[in-house]
matplotlib code that plots the C-alpha trace (Angstrom):
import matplotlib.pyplot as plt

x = [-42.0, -43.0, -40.8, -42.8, -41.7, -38.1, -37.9, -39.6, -37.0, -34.5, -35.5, -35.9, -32.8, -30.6, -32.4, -31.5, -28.3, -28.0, -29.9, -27.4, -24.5, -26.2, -26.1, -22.4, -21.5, -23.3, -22.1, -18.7, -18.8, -21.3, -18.1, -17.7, -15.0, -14.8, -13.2, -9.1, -8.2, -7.4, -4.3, -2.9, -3.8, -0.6, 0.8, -1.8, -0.3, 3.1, 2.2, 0.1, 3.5, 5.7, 3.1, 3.1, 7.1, 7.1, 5.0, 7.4, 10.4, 9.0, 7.6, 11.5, 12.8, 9.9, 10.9, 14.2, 14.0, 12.2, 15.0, 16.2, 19.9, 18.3, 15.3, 13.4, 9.9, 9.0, 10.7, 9.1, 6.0, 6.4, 8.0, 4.7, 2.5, 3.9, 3.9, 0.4, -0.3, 1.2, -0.9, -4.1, -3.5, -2.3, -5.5, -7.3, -5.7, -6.3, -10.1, -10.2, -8.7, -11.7, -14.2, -12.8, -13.5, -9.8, -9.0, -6.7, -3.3, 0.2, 3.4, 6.4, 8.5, 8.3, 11.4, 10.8, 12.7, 15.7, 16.5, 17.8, 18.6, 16.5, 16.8, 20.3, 20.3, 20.5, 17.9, 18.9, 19.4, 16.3, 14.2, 16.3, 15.3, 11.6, 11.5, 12.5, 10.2, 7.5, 8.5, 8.6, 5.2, 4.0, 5.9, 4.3, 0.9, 1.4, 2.5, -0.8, -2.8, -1.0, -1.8, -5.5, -6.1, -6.6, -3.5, -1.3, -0.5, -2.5, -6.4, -6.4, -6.1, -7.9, -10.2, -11.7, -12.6, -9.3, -7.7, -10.1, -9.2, -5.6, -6.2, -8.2, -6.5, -2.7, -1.5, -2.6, -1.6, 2.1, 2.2, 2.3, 4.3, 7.0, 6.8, 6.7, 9.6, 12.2, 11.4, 12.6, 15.6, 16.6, 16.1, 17.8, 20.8, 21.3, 21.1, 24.0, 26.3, 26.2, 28.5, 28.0, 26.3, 24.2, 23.6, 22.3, 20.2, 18.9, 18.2, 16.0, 14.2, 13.4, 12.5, 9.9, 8.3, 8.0, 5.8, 3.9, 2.7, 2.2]
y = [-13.3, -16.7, -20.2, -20.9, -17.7, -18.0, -21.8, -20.8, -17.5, -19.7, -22.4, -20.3, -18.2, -21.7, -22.4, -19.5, -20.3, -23.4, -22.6, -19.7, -22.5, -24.5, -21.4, -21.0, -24.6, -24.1, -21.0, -22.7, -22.5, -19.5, -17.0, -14.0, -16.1, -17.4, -17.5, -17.9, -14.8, -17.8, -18.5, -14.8, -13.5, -14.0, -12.2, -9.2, -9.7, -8.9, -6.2, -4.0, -4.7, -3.2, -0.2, 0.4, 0.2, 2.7, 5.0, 5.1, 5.4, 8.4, 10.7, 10.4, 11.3, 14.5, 15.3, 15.4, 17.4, 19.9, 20.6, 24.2, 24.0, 21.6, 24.1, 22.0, 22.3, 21.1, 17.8, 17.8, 17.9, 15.0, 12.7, 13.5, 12.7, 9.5, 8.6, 9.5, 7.4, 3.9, 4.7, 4.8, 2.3, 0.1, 0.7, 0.0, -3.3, -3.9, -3.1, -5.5, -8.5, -7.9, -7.9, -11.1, -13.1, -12.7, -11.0, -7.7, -9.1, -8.0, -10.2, -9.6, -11.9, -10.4, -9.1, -5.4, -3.1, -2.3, 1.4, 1.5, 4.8, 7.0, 10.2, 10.5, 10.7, 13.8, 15.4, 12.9, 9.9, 10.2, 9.9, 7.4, 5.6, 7.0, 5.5, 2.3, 2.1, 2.8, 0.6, -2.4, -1.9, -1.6, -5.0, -7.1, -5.6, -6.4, -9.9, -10.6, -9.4, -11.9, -14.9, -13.0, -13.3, -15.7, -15.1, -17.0, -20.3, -22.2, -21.0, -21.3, -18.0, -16.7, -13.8, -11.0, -8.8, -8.7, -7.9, -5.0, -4.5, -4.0, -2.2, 0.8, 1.0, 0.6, -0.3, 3.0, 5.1, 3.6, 3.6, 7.5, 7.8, 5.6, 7.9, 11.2, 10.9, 9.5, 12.8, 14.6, 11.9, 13.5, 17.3, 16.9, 14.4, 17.5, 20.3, 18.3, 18.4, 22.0, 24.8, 24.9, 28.4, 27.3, 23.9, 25.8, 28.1, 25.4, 23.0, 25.7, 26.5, 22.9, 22.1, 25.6, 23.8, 20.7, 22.6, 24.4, 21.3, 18.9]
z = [39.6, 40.4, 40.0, 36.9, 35.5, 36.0, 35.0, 31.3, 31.2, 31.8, 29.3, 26.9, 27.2, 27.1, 23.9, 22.2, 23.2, 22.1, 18.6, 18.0, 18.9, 16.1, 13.5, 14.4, 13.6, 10.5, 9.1, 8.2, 4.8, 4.6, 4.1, 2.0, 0.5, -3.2, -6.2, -6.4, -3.8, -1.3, -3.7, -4.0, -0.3, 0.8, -2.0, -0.8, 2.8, 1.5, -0.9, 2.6, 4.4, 1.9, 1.5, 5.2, 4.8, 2.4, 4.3, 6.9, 5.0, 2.8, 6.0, 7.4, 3.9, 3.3, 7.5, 6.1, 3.0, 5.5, 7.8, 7.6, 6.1, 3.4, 2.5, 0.1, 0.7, -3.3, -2.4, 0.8, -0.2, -3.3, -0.6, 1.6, -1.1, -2.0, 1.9, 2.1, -1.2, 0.4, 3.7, 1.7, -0.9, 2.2, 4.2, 1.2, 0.9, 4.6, 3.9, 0.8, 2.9, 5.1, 2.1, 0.7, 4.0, 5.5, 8.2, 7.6, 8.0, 7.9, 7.7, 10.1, 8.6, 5.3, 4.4, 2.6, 4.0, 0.9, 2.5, 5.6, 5.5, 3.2, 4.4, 4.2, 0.2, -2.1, -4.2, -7.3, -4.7, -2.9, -6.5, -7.4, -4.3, -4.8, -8.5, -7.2, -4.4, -6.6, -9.3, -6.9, -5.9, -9.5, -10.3, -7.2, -8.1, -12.0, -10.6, -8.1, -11.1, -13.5, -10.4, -10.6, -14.6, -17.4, -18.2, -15.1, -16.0, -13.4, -13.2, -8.9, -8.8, -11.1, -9.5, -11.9, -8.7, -7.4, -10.7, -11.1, -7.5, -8.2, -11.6, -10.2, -7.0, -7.5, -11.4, -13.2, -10.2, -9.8, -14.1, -13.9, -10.4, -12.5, -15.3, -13.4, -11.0, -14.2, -16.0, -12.4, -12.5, -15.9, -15.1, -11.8, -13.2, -16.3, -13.3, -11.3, -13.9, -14.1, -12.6, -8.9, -8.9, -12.1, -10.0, -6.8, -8.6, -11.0, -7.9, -6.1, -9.0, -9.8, -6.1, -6.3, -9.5, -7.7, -5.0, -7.7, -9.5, -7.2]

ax = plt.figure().add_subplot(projection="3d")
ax.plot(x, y, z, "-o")
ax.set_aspect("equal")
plt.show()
């Protein structure tokens, strides 16, 4: 390869360069960002971190309901699921950060954790604890959607997509986790009043339905 060669190689590669430089400056406002979801991603931020929370906190509380003198593989199993839920709906919320033009962010200052120590409750504790877990997510994604519809007070953040978003992802799920787990409040608050042979038996024949229907 002659000088000539290397000279029009080399002239050409620093113009590529230089054009793709160009293009970068350019893109700036070429972003998959639009609409109001600038105004209510922090709120999304906060939402992923308290889902990732929960996660946590439910695989310690189905690990513990697993343990061989507790012997409770029904609640086990409904502690599991809800774990599993918050890990997908908080990936999916990592995934939709990503498709709105923000990067997929959690917030370390957010202060979410409310159960310090989950897995040390009972079998009516630990729903009570599940119903309000579940409940608080359902009230911060009823809030973000609120921010995301006509019907929040200020239009900034008004984004149909992420409404939908929220509706299809986390709203109707939560409604009937909500609803499930205070029907198992009332059985299990009726069976603890009982005898405690009538109590025991009750208990284990509640926890065997709970493995059957889930």
């Amino acid at each position: 390869m002659n000088l000539f060669s290397v000279l029009v190689i080399v002239g050409a590669t620093l113009a590529v360069s230089v054009s793709g430089q160009r293009r970068s400056a350019e893109v700036g406002p070429y972003t998959a960002q639009f609409s109001g979801y600038k105004y209510i991603q922090r709120d999304i931020t906060n939402m992923t971190t308290q889902l990732l929370s929960q996660n946590f906190d439910f695989l310690f509380l189905a690990a513990d309901f697993d343990r061989y003198h507790r012997d409770r593989p029904g609640f086990e199993q409904l502690y599991r699921e809800i774990a599993d839920q918050a890990w997908a709906d908080a990936i999916a919320l990592l995934q939709y950060q990503s498709r709105r033009g923000f990067p997929g962010q959690l917030d370390e200052s957010y202060l979410f954790r409310v159960n310090d120590h989950p897995r040390m409750t009972d079998e009516l504790g630990s729903l009570q604890m599940a119903l309000g877990e579940e409940k608080r997510v359902a009230e911060m994604a009823h809030a973000i959607h609120q921010k995301a519809s006509v019907a929040a007070e200020t239009a900034r953040g008004y984004d149909p997509d992420a409404a939908h978003f929220l509706d299809r992802q986390l709203i109707k799920r939560r409604s009937g986790s909500v609803r499930k787990l205070t029907g198992y409040i009332h059985i299990v608050n009726g069976l603890i009043n009982l005898d405690t042979v009538t109590r025991d038996m009750g208990l284990h024949l509640f926890d065997h339905s709970l493995k059957t229907v889930q």
